[in-house]
VOGU-88534 format. One record per atom (N, C-alpha, C, CB): residue in one letter; atom name; x, y, z. Coordinates in steps of 0.2 Angstrom, whole numbers. Each point is the difference from the previous one (the first is absolute). Glycine has a CB too. Example, Ala and Ser with C-alpha at 12.3 -4.5 7.8 and 13.67 -1.06 7.14 Angstrom:
BEGIN
- a_N_66_-28_39
- a_CA_-4_6_0
- a_C_4_6_0
- a_CB_-9_-6_6
- s_N_7_11_-10
- s_CA_4_6_1
- s_C_-4_5_3
- s_CB_6_-3_-10
***
This chain:
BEGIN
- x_N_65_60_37
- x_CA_4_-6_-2
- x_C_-5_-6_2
- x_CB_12_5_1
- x_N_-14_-8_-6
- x_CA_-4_-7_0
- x_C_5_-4_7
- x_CB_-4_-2_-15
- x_N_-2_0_19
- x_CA_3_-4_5
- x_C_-1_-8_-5
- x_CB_-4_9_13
- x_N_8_-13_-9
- x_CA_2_-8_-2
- x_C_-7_-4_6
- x_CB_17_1_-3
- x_N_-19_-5_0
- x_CA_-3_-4_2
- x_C_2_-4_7
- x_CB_-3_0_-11
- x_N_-2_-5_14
- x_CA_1_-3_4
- x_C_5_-9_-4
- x_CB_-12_9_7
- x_N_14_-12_-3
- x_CA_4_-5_-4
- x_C_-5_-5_-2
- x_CB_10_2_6
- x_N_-9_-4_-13
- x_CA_-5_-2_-4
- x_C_1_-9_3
- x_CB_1_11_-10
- x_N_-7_-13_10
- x_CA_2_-8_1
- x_C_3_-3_-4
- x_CB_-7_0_4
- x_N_10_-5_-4
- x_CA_5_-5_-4
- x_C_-4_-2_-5
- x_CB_8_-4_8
- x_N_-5_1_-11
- x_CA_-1_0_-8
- x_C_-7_2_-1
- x_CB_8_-11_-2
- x_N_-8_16_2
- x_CA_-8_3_-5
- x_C_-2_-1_-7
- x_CB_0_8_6
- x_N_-4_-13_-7
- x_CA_-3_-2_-9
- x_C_-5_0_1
- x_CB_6_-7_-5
- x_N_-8_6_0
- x_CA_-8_-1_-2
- x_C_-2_-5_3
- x_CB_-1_3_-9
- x_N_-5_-2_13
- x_CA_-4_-4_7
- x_C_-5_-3_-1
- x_CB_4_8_6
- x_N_-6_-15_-3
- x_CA_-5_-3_-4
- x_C_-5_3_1
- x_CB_4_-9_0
- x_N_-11_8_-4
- x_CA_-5_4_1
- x_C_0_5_-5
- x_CB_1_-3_11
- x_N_3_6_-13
- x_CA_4_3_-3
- x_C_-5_2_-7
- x_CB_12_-6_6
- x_N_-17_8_-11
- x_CA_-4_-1_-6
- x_C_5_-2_-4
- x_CB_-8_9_1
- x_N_5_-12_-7
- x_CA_5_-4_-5
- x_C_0_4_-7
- x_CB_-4_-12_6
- x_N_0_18_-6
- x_CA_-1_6_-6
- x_C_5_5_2
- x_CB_-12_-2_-2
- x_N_14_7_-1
- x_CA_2_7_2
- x_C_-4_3_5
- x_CB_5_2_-11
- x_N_-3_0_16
- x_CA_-2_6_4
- x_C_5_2_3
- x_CB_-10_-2_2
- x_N_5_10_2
- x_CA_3_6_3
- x_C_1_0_7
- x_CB_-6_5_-9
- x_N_7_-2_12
- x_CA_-2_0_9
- x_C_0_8_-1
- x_CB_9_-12_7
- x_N_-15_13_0
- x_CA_1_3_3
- x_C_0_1_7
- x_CB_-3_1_-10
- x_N_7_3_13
- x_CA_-1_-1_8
- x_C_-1_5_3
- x_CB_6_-7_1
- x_N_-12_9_4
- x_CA_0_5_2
- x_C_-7_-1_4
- x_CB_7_6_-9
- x_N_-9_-3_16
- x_CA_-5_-1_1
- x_C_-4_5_-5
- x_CB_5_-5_10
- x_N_-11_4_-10
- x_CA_-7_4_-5
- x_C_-2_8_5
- x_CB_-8_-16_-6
- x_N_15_20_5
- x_CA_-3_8_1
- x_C_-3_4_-6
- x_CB_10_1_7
- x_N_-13_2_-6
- x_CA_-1_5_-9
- x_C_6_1_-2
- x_CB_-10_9_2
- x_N_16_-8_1
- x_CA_5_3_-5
- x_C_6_-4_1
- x_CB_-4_12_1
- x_N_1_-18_-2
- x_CA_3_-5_-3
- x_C_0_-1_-8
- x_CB_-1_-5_12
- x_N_-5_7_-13
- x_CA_-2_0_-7
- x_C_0_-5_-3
- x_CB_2_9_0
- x_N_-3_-14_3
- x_CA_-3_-7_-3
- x_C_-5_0_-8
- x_CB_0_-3_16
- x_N_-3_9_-15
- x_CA_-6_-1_-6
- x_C_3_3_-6
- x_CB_-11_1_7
- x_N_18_2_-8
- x_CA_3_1_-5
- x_C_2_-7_-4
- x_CB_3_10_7
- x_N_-2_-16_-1
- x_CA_1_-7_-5
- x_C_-8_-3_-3
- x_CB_12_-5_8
- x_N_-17_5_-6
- x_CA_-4_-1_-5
- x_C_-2_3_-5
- x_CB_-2_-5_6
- x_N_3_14_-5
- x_CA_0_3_-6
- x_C_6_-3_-6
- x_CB_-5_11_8
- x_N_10_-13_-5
- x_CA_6_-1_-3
- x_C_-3_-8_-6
- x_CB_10_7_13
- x_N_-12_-10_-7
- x_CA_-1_-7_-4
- x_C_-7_1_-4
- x_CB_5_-8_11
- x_N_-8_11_-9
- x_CA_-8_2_-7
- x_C_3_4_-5
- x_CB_-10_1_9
- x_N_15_2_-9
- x_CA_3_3_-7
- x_C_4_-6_-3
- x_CB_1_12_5
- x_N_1_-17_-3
- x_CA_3_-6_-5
- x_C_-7_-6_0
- x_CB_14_2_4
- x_N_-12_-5_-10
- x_CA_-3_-4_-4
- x_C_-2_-7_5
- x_CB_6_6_-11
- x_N_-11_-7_11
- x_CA_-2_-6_6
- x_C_5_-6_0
- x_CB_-14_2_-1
- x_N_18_-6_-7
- x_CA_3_-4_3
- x_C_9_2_0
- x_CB_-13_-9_-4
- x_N_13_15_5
- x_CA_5_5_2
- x_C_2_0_6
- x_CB_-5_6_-7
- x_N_1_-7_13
- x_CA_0_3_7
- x_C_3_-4_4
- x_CB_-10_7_-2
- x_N_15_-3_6
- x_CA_3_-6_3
- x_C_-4_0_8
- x_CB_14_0_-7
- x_N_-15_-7_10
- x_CA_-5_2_4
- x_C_6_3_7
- x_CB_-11_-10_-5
- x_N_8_15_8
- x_CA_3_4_7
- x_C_-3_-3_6
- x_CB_2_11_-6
- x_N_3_-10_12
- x_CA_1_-5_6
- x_C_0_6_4
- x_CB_6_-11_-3
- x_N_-12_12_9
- x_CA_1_8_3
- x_C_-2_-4_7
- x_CB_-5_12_-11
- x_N_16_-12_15
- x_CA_0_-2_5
- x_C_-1_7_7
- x_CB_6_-11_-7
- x_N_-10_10_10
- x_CA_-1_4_7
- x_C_-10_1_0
- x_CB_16_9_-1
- x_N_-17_-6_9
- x_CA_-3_2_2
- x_C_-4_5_-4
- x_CB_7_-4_9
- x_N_-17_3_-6
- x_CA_-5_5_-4
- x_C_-3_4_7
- x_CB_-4_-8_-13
- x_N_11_11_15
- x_CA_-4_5_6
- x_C_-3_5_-1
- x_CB_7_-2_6
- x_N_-6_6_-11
- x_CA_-6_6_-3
- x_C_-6_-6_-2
- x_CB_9_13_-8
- x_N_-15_-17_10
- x_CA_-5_-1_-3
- x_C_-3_3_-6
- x_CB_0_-2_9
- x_N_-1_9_-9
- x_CA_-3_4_-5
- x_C_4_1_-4
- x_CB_-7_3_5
- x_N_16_-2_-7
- x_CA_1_1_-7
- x_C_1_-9_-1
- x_CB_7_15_-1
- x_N_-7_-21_5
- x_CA_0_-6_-2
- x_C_-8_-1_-6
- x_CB_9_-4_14
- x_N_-12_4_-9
- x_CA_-7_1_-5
- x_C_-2_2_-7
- x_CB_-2_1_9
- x_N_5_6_-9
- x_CA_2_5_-4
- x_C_3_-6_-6
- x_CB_2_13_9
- x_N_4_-14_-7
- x_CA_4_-2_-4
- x_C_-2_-10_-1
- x_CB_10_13_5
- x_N_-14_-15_-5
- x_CA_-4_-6_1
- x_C_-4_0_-6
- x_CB_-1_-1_13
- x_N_-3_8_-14
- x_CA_-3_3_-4
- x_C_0_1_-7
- x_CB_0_3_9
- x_N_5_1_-8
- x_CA_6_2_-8
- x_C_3_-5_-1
- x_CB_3_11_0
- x_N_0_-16_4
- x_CA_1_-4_-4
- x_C_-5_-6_-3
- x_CB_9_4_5
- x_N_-13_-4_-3
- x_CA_-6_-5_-4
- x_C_-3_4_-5
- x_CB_-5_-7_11
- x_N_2_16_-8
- x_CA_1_2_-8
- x_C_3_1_-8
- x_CB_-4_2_7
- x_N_8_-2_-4
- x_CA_8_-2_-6
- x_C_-1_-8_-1
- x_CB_10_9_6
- x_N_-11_-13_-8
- x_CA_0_-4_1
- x_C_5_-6_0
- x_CB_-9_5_-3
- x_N_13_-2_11
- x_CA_9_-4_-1
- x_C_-2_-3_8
- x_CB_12_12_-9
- x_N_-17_-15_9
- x_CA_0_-4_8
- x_C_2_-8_-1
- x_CB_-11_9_6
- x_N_10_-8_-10
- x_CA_6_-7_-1
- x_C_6_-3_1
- x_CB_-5_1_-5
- x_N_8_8_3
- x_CA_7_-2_-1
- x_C_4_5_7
- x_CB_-1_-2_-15
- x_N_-1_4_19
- x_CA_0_5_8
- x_C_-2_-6_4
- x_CB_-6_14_-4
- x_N_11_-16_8
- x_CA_-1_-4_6
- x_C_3_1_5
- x_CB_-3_-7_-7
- x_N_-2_9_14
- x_CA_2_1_5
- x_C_2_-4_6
- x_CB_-6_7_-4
- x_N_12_-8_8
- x_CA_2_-4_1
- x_C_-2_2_9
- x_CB_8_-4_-13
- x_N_-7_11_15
- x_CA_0_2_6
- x_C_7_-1_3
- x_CB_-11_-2_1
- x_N_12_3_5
- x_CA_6_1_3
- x_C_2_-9_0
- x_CB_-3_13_7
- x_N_10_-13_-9
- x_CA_4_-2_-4
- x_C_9_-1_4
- x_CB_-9_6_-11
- x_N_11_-10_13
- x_CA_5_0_2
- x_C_7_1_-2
- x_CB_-8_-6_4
- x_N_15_7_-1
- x_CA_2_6_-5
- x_C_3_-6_-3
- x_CB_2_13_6
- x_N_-1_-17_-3
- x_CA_4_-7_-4
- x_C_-4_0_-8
- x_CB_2_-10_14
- x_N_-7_7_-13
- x_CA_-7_-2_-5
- x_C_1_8_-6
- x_CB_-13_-7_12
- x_N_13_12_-9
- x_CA_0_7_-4
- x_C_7_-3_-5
- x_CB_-5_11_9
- x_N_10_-11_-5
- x_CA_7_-1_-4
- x_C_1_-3_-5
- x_CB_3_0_7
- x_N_-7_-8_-6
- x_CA_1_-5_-5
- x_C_-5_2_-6
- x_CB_3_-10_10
- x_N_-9_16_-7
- x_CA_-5_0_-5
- x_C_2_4_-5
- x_CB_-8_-3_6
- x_N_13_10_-3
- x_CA_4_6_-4
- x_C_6_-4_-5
- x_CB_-1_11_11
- x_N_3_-17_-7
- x_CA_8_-4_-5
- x_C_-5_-3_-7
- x_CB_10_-7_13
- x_N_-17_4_-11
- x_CA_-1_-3_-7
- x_C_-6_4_-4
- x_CB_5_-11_3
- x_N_-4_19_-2
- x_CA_-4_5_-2
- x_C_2_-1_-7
- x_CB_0_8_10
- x_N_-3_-3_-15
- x_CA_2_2_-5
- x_C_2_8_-1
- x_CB_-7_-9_-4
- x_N_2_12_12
- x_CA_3_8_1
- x_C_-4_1_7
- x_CB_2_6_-14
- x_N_2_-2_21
- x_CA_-4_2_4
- x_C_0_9_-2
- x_CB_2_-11_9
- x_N_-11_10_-8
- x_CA_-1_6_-3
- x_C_-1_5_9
- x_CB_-6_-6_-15
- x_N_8_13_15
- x_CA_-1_1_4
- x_C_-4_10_-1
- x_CB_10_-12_4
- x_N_-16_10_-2
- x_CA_-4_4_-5
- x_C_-2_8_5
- x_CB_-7_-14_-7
- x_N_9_12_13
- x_CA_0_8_3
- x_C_-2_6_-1
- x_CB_5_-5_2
- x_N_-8_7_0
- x_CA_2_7_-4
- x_C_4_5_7
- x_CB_-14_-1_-10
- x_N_14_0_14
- x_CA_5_3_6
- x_C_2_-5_4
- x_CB_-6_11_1
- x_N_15_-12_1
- x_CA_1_-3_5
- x_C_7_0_3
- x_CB_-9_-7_-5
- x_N_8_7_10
- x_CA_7_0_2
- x_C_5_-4_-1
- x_CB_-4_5_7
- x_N_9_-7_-5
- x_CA_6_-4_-2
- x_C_-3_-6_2
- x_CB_10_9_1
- x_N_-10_-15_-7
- x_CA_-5_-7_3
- x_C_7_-6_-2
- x_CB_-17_4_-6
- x_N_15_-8_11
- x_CA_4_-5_-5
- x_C_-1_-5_-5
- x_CB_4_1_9
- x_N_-11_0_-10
- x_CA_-3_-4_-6
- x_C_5_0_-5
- x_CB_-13_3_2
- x_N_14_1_-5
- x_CA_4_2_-7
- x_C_8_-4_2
- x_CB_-8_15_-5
- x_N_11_-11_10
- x_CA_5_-3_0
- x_C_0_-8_0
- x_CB_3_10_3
- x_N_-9_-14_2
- x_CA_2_-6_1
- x_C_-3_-4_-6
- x_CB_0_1_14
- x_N_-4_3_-18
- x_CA_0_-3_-7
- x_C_6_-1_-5
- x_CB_-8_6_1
- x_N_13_0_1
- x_CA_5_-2_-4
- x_C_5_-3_2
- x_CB_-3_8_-5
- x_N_2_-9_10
- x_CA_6_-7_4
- x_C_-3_-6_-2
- x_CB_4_5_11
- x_N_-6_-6_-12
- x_CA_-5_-5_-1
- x_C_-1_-2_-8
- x_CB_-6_5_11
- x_N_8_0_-14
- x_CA_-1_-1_-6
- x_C_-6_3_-6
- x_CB_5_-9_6
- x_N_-9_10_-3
- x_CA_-7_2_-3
- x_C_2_9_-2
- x_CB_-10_-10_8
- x_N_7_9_-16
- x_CA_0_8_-4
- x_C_-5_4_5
- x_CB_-1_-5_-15
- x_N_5_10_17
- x_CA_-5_4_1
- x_C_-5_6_-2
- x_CB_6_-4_4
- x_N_-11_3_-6
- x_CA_-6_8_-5
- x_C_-2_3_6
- x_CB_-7_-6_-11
- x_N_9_12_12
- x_CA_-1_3_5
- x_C_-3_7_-2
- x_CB_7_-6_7
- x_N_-12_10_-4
- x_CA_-5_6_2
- x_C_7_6_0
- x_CB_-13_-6_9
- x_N_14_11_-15
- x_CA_6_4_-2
- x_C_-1_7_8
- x_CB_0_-3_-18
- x_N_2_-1_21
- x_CA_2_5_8
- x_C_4_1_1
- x_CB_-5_-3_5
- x_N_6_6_0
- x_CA_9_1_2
- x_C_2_-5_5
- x_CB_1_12_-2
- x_N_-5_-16_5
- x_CA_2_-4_5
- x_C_0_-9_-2
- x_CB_-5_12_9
- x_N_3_-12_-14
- x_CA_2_-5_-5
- x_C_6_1_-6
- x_CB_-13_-3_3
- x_N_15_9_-3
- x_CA_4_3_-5
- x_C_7_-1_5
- x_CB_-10_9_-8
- x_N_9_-6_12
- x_CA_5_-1_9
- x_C_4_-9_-1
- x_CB_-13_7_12
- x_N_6_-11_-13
- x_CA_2_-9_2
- x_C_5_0_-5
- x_CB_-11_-7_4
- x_N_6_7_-9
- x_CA_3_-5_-8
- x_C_3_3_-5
- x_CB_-8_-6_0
- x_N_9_16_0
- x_CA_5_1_-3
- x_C_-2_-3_-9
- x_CB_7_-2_14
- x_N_-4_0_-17
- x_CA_0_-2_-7
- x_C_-2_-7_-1
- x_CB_10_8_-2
- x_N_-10_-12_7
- x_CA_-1_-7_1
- x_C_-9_-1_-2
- x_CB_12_0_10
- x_N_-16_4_-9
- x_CA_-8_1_-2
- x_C_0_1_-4
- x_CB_-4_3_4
- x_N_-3_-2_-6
- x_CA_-5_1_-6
- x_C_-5_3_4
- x_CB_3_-8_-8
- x_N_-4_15_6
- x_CA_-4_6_2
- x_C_-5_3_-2
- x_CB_7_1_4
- x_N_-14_-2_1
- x_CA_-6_2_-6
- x_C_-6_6_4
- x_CB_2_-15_-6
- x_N_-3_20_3
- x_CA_-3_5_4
- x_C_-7_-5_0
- x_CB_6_15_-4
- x_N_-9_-15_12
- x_CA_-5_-1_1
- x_C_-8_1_-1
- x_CB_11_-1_6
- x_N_-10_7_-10
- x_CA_-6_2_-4
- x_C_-1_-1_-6
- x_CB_-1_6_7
- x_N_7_-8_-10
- x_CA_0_-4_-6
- x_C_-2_-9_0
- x_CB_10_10_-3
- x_N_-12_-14_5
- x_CA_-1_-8_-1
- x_C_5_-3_-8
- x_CB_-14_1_7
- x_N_11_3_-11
- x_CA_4_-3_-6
- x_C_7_1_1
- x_CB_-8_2_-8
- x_N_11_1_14
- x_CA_7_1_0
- x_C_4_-8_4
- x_CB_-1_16_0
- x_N_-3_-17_4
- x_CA_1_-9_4
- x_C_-2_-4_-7
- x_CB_-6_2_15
- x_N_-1_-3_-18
- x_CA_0_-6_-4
- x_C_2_2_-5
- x_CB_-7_-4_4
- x_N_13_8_-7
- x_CA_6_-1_-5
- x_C_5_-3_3
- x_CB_-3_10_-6
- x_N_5_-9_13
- x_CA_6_-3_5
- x_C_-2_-5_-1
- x_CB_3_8_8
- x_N_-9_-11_-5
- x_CA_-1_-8_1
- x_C_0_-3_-10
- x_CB_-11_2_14
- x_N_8_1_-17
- x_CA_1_-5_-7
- x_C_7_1_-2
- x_CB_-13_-1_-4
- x_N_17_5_5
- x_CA_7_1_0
- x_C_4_-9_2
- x_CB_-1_16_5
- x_N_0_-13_3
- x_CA_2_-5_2
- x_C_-4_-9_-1
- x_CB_4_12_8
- x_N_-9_-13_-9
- x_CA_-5_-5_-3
- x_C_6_-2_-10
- x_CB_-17_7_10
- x_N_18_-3_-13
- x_CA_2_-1_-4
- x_C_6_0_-2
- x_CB_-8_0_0
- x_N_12_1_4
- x_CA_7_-1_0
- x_C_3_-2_9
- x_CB_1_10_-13
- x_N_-1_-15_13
- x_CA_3_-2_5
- x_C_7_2_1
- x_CB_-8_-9_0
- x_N_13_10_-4
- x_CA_7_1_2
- x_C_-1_10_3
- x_CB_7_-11_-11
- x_N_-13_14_11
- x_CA_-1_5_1
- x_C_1_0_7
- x_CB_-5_1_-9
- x_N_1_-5_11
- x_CA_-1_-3_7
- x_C_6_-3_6
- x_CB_-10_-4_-7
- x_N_14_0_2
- x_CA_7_0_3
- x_C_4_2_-2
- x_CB_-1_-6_2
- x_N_0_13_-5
- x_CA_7_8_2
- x_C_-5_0_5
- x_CB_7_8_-11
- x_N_-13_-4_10
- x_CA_-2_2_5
- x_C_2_-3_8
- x_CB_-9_2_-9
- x_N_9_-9_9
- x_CA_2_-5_8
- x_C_7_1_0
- x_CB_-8_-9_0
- x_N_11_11_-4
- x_CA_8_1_0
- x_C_1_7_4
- x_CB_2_-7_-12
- x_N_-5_12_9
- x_CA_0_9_2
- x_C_-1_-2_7
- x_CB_-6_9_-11
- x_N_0_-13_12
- x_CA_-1_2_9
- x_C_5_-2_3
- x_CB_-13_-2_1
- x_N_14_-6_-3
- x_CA_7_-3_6
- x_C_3_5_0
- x_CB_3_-10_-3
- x_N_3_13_-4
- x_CA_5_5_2
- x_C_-2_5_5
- x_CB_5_-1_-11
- x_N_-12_3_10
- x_CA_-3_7_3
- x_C_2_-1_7
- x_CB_-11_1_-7
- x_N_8_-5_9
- x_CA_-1_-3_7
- x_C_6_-4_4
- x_CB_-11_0_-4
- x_N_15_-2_1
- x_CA_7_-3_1
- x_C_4_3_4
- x_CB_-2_-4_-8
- x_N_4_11_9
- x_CA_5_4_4
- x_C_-6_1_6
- x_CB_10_7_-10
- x_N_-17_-6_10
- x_CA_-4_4_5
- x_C_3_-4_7
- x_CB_-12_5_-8
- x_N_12_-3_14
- x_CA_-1_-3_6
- x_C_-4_6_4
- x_CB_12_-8_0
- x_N_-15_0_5
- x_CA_-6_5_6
- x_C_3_4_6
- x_CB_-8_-10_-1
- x_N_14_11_-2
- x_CA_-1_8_1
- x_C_3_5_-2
- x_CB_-2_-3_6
- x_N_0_1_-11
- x_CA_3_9_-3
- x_C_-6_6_-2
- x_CB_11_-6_-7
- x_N_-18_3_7
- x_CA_-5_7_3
- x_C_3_3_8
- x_CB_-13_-6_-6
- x_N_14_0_9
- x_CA_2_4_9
- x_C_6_4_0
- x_CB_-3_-11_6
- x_N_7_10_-10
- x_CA_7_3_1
- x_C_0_6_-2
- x_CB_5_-9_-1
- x_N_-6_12_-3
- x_CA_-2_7_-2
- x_C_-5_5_5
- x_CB_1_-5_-12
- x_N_-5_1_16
- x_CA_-3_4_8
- x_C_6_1_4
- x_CB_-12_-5_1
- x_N_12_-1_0
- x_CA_6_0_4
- x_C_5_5_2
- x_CB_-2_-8_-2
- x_N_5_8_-5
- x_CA_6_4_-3
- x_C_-2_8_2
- x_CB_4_-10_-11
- x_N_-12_11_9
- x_CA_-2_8_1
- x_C_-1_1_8
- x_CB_-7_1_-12
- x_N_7_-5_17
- x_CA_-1_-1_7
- x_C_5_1_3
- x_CB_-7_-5_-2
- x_N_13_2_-1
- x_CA_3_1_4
- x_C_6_6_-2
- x_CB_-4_-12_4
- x_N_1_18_-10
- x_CA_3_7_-1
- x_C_-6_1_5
- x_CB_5_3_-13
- x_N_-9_-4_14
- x_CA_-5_5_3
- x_C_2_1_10
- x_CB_-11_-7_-11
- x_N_14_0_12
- x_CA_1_1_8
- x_C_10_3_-1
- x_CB_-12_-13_7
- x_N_15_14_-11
- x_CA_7_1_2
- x_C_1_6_1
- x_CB_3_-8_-6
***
């Protein structure tokens, strides 16, 4: 069961600073299997004045898939629209997922995260890597794309880019989604097996 987030700050909107074009967020520190390089494959398959630019908040503690991926995206030629922000405060994340157009969450393995869900408390569409532990969060509320496909993200993004009311069902699915969860109902199902275990 999707755990519930931490309590969100009061009134979360779009935060100044904020790009004035469509974009994406990503959040995640830079592991290989985070699969970050799935979005510039994604964005080099759409049309240059197509591409909405992506926001990739967290940490580049692998050096070498950071480089790697520094790399491919200047060969692709999408380094314009890829901007690294680094570790990012969660407040700053919030306000940046509220005036997203989609946080994308490109993983290719991950355990239960709260990215997705505090996306959709928040408001922001979520395009997430077709896993099970993103399938866990969001349920029907997503848009899911196998990770060795790219054209399956940059059909989601010009989906969402050209129909905005797509965008607000999408913001609508996550609220409901996330609206019964509380932080603790991952705990309560151990619990509950623990305490068959000592009776």
């Amino acid at each position: 069961m999707p755990v519930a987030p931490p309590p969100l700050p009061a009134n979360v909107g779009r935060g100044a600073g904020a790009p004035d074009e469509p974009y994406a967020v990503v959040v995640g520190d830079l592991f290989r299997y985070k699969g970050v390089e799935v979005v510039s494959r994604a964005l080099a398959a759409m049309e240059p004045a197509e591409r909405p630019l992506v926001l990739v908040c967290g940490r580049r503690p692998d050096p070498s898939y950071a480089a790697r991926l520094d790399r491919e995206i200047a060969a692709r030629g999408v380094g314009d629209r890829v901007r690294f922000l680094g570790s990012v405060e969660r407040d700053r994340v919030l306000r940046l997922l509220a005036g997203s157009l989609a946080c994308i969450a490109p993983s290719r393995f991950e355990n239960k995260s709260y990215v997705p869900i505090e996306a959709m408390a928040v408001g922001a569409p979520v395009v997430a890597a077709d896993i099970p532990a993103t399938h866990e969060s969001c349920g029907d509320a997503a848009r899911y794309f196998d990770p060795d496909r790219p054209g399956e993200l940059a059909e989601h993004l010009r989906a969402l880019l050209d129909d905005p009311t797509a965008g607000r069902r999408m913001a609508e699915a996550g609220r409901a989604r996330v609206a019964p969860m509380r932080p603790t109902d991952a705990a309560e199902p151990i619990l509950e097996g623990l305490e068959e275990l000592v009776r």
